[in-house]
Biopython code that builds the backbone (N, CA, C, O; Angstrom):
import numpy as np
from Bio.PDB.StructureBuilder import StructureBuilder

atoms = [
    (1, "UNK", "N", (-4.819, -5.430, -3.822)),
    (1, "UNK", "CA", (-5.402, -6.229, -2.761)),
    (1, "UNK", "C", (-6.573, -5.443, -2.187)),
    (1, "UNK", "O", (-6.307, -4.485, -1.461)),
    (2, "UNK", "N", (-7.943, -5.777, -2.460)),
    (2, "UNK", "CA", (-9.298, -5.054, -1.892)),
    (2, "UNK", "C", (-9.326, -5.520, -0.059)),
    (2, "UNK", "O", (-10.176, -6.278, 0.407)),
    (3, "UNK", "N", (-8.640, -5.122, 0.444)),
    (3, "UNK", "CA", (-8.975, -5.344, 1.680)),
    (3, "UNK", "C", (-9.593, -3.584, 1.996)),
    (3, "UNK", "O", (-8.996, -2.542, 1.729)),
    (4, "UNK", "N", (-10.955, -3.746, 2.637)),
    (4, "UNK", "CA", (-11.757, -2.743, 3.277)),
    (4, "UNK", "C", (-12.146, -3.020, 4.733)),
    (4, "UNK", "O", (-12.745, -4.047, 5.051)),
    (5, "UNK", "N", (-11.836, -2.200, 5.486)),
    (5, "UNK", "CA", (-12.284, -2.250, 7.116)),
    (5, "UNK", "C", (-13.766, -2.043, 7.448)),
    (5, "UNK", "O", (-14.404, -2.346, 8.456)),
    (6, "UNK", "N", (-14.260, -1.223, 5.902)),
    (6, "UNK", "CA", (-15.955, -1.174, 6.702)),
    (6, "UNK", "C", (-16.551, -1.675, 6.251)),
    (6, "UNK", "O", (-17.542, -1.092, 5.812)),
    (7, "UNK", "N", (-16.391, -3.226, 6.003)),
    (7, "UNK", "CA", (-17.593, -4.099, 5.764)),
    (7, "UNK", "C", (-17.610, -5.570, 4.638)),
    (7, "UNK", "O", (-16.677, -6.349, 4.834)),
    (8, "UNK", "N", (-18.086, -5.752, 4.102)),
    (8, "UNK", "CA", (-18.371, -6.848, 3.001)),
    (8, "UNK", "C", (-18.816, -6.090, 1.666)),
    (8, "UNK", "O", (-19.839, -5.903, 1.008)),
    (9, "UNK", "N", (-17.812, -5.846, 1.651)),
    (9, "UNK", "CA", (-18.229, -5.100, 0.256)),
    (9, "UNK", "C", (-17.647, -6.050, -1.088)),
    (9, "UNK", "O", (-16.563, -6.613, -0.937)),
    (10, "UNK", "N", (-18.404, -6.211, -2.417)),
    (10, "UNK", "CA", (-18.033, -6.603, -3.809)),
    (10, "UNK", "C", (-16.964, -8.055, -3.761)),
    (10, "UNK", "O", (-17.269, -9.244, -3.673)),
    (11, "UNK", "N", (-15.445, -7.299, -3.871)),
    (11, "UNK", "CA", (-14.817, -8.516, -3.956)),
    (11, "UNK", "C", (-13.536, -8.820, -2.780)),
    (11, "UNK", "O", (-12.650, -9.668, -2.883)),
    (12, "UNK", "N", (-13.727, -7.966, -1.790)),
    (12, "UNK", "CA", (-12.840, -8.279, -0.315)),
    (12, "UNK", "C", (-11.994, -8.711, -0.028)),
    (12, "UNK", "O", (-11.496, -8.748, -1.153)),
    (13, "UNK", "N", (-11.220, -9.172, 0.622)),
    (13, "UNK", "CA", (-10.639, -10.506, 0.873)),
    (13, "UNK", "C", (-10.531, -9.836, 2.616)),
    (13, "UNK", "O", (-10.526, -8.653, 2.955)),
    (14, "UNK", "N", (-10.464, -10.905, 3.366)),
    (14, "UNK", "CA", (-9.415, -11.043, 4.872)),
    (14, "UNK", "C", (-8.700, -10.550, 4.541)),
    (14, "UNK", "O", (-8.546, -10.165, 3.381)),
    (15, "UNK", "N", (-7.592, -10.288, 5.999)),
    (15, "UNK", "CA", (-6.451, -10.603, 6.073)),
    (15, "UNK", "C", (-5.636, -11.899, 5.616)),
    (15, "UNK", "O", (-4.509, -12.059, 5.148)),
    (16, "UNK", "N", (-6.639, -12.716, 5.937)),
    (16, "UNK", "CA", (-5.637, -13.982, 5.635)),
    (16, "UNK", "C", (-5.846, -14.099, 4.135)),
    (16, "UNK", "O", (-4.950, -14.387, 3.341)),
    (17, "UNK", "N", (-7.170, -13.840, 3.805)),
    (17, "UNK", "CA", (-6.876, -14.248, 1.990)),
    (17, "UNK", "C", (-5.894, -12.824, 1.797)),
    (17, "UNK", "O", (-4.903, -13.456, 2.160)),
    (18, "UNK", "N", (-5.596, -12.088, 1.657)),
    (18, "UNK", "CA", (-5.077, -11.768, 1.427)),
    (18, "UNK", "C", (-3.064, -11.816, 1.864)),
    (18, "UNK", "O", (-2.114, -11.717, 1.087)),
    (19, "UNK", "N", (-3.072, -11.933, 2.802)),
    (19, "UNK", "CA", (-1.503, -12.926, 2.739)),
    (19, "UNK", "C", (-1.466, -14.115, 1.956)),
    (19, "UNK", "O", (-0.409, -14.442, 1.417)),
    (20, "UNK", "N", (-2.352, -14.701, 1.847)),
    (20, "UNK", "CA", (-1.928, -16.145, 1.050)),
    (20, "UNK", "C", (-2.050, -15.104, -0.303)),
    (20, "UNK", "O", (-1.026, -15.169, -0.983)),
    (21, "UNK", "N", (-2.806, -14.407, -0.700)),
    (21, "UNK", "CA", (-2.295, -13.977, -2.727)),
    (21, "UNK", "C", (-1.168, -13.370, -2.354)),
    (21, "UNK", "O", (-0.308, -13.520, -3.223)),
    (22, "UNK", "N", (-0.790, -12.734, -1.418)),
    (22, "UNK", "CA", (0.582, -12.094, -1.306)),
    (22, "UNK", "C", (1.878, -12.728, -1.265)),
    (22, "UNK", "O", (2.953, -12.154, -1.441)),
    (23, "UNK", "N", (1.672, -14.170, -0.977)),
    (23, "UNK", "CA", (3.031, -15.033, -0.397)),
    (23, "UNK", "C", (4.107, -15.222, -1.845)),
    (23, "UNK", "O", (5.134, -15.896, -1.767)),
    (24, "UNK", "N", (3.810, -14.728, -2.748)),
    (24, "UNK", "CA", (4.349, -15.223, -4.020)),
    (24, "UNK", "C", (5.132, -13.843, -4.763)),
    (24, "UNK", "O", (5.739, -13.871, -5.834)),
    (25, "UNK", "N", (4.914, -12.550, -3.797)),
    (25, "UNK", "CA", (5.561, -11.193, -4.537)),
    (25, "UNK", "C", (6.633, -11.347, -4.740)),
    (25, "UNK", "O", (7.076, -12.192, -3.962)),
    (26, "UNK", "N", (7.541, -10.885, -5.567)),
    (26, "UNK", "CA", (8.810, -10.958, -5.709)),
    (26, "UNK", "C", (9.583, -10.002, -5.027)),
    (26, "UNK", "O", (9.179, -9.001, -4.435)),
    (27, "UNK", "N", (10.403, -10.291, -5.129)),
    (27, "UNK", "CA", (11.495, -9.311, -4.466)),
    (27, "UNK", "C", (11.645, -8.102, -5.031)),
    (27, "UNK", "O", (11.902, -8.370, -6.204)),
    (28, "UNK", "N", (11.640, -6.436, -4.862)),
    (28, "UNK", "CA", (12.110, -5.516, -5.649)),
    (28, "UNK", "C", (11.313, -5.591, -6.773)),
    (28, "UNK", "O", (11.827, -5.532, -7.890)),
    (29, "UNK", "N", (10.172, -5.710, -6.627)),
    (29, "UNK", "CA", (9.097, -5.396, -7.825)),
    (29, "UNK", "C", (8.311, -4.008, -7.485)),
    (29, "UNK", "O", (8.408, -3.490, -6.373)),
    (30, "UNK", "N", (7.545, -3.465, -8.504)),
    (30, "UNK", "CA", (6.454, -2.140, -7.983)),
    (30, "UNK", "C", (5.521, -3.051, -7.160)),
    (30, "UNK", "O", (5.311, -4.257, -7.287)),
    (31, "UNK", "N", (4.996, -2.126, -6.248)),
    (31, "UNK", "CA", (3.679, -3.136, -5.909)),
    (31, "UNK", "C", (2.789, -2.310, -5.820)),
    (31, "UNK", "O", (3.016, -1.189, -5.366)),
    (32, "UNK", "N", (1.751, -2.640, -6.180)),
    (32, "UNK", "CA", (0.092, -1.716, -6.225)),
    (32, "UNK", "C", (-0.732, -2.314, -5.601)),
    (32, "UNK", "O", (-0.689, -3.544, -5.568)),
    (33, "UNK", "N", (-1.607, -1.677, -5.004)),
    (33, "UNK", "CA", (-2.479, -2.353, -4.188)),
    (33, "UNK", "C", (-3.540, -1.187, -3.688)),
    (33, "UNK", "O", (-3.306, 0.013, -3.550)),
    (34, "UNK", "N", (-4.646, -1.825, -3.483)),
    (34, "UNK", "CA", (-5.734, -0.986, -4.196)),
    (34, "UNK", "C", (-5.823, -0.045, -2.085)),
    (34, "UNK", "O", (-5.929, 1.097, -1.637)),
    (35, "UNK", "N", (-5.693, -1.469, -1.512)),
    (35, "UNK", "CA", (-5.577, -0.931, -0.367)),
    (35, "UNK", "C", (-3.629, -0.772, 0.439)),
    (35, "UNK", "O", (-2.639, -1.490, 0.299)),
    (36, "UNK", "N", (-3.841, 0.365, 1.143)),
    (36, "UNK", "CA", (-2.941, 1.322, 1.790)),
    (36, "UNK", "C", (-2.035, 0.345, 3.003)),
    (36, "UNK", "O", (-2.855, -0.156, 3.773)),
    (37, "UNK", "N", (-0.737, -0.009, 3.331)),
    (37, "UNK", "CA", (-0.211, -0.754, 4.394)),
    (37, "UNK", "C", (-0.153, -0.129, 5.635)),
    (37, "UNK", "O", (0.197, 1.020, 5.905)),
    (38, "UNK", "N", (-0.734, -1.479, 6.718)),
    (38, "UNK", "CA", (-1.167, -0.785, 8.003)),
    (38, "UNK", "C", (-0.161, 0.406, 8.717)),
    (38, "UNK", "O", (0.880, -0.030, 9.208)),
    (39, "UNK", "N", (-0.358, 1.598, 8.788)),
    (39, "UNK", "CA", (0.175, 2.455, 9.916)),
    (39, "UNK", "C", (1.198, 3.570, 9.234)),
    (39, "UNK", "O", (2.025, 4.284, 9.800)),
    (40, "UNK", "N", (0.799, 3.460, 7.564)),
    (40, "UNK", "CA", (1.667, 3.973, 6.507)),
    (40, "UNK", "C", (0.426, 4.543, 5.623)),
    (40, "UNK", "O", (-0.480, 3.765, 5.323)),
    (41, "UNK", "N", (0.388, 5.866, 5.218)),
    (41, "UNK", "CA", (-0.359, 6.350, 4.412)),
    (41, "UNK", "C", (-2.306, 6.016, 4.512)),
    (41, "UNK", "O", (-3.315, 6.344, 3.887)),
    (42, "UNK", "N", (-1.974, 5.261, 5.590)),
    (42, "UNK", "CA", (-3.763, 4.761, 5.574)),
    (42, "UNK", "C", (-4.634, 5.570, 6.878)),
    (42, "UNK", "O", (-5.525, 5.053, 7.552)),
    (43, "UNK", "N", (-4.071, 7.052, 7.018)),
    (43, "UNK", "CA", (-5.433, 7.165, 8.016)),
    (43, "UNK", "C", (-6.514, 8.139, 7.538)),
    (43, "UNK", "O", (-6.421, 9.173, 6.877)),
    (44, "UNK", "N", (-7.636, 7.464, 8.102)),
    (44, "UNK", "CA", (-8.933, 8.786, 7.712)),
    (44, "UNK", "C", (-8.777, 9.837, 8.378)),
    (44, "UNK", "O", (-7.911, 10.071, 9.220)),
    (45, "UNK", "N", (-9.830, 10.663, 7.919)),
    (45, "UNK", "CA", (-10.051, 12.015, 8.327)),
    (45, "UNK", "C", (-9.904, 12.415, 9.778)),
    (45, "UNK", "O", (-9.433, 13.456, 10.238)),
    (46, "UNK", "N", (-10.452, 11.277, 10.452)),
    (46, "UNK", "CA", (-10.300, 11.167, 11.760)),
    (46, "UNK", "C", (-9.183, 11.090, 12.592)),
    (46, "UNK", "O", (-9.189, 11.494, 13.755)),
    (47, "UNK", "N", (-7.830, 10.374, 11.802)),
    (47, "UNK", "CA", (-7.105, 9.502, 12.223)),
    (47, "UNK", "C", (-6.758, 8.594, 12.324)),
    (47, "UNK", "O", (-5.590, 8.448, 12.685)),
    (48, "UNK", "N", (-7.599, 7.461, 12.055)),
    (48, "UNK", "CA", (-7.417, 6.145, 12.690)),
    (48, "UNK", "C", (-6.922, 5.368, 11.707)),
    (48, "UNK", "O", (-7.549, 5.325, 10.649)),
    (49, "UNK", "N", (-5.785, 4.652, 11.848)),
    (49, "UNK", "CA", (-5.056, 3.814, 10.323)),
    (49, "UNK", "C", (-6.007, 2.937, 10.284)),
    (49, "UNK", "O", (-6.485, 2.416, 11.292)),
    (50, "UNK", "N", (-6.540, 2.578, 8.522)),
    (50, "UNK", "CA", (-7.307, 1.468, 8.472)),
    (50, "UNK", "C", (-6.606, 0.477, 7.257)),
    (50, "UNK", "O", (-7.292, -0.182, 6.476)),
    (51, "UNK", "N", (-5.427, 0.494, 7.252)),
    (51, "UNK", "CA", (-4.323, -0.172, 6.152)),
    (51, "UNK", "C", (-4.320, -1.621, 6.802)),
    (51, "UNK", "O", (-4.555, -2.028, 7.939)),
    (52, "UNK", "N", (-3.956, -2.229, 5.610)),
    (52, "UNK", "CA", (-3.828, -3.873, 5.387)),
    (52, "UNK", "C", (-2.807, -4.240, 6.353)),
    (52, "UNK", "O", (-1.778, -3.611, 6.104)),
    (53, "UNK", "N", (-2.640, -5.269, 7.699)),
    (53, "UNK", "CA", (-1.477, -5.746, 7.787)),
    (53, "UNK", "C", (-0.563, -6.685, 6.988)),
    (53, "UNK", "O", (0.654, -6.753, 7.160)),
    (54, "UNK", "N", (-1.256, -7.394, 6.109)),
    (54, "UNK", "CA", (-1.120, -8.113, 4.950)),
    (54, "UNK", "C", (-0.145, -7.307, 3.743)),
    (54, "UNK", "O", (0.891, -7.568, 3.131)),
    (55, "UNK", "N", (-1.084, -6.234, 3.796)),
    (55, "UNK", "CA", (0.208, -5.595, 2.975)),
    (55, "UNK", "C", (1.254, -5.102, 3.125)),
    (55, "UNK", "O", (2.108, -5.085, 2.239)),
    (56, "UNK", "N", (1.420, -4.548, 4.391)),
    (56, "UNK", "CA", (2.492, -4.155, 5.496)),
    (56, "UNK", "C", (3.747, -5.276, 5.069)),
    (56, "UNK", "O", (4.825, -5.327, 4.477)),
    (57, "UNK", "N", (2.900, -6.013, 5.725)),
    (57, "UNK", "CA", (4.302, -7.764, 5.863)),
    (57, "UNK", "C", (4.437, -7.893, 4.272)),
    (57, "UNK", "O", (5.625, -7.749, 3.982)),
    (58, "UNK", "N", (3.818, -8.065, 3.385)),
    (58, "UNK", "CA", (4.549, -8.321, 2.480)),
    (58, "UNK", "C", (5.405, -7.378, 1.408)),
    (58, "UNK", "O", (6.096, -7.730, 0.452)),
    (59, "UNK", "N", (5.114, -6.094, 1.902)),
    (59, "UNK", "CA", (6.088, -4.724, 1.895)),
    (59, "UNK", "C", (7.310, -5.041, 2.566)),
    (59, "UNK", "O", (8.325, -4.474, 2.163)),
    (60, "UNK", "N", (7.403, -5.939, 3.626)),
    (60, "UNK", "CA", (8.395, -5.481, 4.859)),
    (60, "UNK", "C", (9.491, -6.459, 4.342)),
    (60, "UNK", "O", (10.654, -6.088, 4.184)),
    (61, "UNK", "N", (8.902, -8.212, 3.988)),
    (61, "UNK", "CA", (9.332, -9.318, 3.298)),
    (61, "UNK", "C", (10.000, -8.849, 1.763)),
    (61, "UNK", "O", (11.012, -9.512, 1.535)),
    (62, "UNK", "N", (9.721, -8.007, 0.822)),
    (62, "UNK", "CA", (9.765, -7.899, -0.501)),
    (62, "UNK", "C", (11.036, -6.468, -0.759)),
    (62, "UNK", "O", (12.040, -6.473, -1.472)),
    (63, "UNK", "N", (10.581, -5.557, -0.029)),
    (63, "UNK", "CA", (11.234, -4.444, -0.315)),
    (63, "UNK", "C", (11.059, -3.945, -1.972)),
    (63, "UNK", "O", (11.932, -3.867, -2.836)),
    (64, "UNK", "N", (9.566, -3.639, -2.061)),
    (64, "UNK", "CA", (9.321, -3.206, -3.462)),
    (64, "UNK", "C", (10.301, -1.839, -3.532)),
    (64, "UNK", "O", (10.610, -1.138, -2.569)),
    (65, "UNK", "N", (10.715, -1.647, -4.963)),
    (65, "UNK", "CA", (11.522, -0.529, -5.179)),
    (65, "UNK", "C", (10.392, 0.673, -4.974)),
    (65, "UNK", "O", (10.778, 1.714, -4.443)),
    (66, "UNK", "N", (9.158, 0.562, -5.339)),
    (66, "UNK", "CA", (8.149, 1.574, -4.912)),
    (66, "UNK", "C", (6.526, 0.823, -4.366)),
    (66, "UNK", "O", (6.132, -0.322, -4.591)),
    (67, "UNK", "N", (5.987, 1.678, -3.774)),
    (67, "UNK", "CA", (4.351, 0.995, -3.587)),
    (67, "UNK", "C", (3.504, 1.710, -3.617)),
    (67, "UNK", "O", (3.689, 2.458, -2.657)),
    (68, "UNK", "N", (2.468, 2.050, -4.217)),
    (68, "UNK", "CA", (1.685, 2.524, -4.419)),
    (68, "UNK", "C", (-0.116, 2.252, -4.049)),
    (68, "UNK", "O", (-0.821, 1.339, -4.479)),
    (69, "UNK", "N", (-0.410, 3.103, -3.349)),
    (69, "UNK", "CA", (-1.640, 2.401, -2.943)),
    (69, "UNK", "C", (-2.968, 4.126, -3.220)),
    (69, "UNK", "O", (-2.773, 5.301, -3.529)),
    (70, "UNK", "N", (-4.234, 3.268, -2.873)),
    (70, "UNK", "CA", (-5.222, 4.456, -2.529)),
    (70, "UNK", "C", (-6.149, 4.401, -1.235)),
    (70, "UNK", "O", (-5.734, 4.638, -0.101)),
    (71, "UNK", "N", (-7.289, 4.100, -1.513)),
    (71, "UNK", "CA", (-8.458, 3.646, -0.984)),
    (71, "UNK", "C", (-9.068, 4.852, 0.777)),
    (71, "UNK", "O", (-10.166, 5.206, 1.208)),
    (72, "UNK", "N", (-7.832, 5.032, 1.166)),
    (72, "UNK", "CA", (-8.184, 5.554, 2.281)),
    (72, "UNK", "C", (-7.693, 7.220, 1.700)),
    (72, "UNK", "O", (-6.548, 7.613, 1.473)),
    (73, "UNK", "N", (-9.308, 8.162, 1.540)),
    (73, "UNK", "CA", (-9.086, 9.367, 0.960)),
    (73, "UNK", "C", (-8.498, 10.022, 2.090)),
    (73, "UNK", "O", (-7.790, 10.960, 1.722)),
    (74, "UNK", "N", (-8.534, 9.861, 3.375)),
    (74, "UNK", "CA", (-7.795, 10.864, 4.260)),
    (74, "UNK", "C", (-6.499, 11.123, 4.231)),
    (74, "UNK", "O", (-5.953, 12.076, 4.787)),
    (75, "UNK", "N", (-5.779, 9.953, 3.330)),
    (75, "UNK", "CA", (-4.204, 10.010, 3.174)),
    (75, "UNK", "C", (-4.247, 10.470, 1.707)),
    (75, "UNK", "O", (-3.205, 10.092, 1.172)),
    (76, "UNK", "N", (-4.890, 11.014, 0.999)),
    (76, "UNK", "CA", (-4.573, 11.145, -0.608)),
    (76, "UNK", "C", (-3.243, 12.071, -0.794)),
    (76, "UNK", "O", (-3.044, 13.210, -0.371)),
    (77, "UNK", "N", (-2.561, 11.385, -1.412)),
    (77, "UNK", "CA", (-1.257, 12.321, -1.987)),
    (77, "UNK", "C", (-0.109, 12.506, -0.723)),
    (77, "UNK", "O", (0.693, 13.441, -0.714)),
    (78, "UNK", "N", (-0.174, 11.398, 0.395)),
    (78, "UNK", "CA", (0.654, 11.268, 1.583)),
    (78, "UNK", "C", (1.317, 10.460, 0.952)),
    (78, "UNK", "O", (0.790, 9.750, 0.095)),
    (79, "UNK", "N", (3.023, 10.378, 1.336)),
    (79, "UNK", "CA", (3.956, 9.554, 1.168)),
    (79, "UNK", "C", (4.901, 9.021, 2.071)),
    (79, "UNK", "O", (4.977, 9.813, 3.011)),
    (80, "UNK", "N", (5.551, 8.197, 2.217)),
    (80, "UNK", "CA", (6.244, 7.908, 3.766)),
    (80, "UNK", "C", (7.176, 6.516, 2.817)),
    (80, "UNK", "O", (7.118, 6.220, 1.624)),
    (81, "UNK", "N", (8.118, 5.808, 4.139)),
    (81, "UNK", "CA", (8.491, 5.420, 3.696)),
    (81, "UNK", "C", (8.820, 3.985, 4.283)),
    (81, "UNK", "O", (9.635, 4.145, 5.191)),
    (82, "UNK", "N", (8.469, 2.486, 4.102)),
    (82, "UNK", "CA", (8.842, 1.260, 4.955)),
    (82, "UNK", "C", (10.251, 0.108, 4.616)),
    (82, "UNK", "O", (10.371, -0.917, 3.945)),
    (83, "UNK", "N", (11.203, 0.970, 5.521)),
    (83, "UNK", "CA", (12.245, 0.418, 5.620)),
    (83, "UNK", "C", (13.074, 1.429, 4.079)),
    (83, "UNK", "O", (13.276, 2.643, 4.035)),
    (84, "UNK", "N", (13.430, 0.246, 2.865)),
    (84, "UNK", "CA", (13.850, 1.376, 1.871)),
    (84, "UNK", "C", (12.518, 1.644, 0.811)),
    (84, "UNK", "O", (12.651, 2.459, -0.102)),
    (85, "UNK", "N", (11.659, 1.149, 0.938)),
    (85, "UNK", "CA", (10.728, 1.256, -0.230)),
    (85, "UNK", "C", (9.367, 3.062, 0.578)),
    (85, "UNK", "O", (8.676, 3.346, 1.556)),
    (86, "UNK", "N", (9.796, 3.616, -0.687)),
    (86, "UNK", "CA", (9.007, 4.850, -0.712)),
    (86, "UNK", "C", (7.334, 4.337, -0.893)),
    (86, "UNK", "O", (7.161, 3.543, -1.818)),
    (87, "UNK", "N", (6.372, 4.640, -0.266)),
    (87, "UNK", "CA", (5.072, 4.446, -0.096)),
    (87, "UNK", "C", (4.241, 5.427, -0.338)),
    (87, "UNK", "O", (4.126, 6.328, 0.493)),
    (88, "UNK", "N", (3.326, 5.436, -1.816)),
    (88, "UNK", "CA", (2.482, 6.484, -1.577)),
    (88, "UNK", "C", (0.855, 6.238, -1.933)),
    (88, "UNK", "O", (0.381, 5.447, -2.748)),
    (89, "UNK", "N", (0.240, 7.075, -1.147)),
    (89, "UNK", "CA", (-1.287, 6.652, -1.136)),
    (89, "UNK", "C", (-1.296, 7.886, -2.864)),
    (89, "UNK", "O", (-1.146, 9.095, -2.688)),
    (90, "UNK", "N", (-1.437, 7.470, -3.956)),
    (90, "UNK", "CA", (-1.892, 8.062, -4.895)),
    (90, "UNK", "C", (-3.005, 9.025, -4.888)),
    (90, "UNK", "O", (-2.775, 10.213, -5.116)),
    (91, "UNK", "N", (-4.342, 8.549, -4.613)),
    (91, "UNK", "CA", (-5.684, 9.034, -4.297)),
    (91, "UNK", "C", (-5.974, 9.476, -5.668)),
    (91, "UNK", "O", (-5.489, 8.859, -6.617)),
    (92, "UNK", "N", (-6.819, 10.622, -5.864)),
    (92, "UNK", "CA", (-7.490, 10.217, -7.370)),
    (92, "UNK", "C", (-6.928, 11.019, -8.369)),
    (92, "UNK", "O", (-7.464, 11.074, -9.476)),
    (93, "UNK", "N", (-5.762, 11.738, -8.071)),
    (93, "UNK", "CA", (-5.429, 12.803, -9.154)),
    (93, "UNK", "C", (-3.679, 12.052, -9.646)),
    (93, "UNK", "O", (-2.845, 12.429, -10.469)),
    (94, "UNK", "N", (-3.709, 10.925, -8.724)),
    (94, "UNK", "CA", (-2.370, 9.865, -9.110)),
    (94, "UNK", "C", (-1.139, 11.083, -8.496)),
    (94, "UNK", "O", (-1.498, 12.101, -7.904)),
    (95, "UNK", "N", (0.309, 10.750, -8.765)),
    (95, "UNK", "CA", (1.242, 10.983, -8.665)),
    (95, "UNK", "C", (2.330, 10.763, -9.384)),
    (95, "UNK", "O", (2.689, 9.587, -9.315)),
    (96, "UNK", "N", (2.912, 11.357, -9.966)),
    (96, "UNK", "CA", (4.541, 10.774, -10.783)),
    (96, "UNK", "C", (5.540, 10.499, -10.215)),
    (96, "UNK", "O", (5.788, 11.233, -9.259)),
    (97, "UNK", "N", (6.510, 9.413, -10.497)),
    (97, "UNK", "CA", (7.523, 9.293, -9.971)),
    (97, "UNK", "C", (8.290, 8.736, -11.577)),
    (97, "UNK", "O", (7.894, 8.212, -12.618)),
    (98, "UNK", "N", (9.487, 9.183, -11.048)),
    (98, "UNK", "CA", (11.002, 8.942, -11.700)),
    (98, "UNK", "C", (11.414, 7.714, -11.192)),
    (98, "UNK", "O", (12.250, 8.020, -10.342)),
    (99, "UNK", "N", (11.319, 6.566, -11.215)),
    (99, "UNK", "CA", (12.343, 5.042, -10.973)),
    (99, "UNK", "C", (13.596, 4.735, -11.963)),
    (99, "UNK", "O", (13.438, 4.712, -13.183)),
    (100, "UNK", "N", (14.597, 4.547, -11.470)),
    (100, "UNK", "CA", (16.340, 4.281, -11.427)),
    (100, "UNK", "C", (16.726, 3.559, -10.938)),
    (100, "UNK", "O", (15.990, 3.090, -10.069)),
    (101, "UNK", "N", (17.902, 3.022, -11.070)),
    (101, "UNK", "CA", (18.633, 1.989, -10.344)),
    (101, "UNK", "C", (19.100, 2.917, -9.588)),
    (101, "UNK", "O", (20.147, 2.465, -9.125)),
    (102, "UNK", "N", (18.883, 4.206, -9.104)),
    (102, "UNK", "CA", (19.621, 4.735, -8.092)),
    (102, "UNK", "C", (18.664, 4.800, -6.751)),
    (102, "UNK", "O", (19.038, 5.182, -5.642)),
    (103, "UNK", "N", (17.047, 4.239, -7.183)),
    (103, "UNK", "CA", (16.209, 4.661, -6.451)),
    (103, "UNK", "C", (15.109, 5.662, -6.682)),
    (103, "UNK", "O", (15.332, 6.372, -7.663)),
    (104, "UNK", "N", (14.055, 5.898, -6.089)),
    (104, "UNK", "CA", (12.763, 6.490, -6.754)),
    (104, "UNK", "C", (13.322, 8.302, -6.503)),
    (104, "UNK", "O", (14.128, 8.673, -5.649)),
    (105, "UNK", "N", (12.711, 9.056, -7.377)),
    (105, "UNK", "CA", (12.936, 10.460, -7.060)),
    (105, "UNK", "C", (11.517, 10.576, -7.495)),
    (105, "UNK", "O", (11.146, 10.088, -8.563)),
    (106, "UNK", "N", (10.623, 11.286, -6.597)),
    (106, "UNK", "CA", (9.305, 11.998, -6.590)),
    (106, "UNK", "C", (9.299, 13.213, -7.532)),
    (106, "UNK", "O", (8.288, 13.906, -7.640)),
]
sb = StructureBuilder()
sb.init_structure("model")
sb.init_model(0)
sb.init_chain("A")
sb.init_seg("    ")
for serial, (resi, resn, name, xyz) in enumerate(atoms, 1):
    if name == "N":
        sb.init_residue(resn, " ", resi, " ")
    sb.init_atom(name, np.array(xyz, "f"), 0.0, 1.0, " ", f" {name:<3s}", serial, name[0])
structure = sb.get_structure()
């Protein structure tokens, strides 16, 4: 999901376009997303979270077994976690994970 806070850039979406492509995730799937969920892995250098609420809610609705995001370099290689699904901002050198039916091991 290209949601960016600074501007009109390429191929974008809202918030709202972006909940409506989201309304259809499945339950307990991976989810990737190019942008970071609000108040989780998304702050800049500065501080300031600039993550999707869009992706948030449909993290919160879905309970992906993992999520994976980038876009905001101030969080690169931060991980956290919403509700049971482990959240990590990848950034550019990626990350591995182990997935199980027992749950993700980093």
């Amino acid at each position: 999901v290209p949601i960016t806070p600074f501007g009109p850039w390429s191929y974008d979406l809202s918030e709202e376009e972006a909940r409506s492509l989201l309304a259809d995730c499945p339950d307990g799937a991976v989810f990737v997303s190019h942008s970071p969920p609000k108040n989780a892995v998304d702050r800049d250098s500065k501080g300031k979270s600039l993550g999707s609420t869009a992706v948030r809610e449909a993290i919160e609705r879905t309970e992906p077994v993992l999520t994976v995001c980038g876009h905001i370099h101030g969080s690169w290689g931060e991980t956290t976690e919403i509700g049971p699904t482990p959240v990590v901002n990848a950034g550019p050198d990626g990350v591995a994970w182990t997935l199980s039916a027992a749950g993700a091991d980093h």
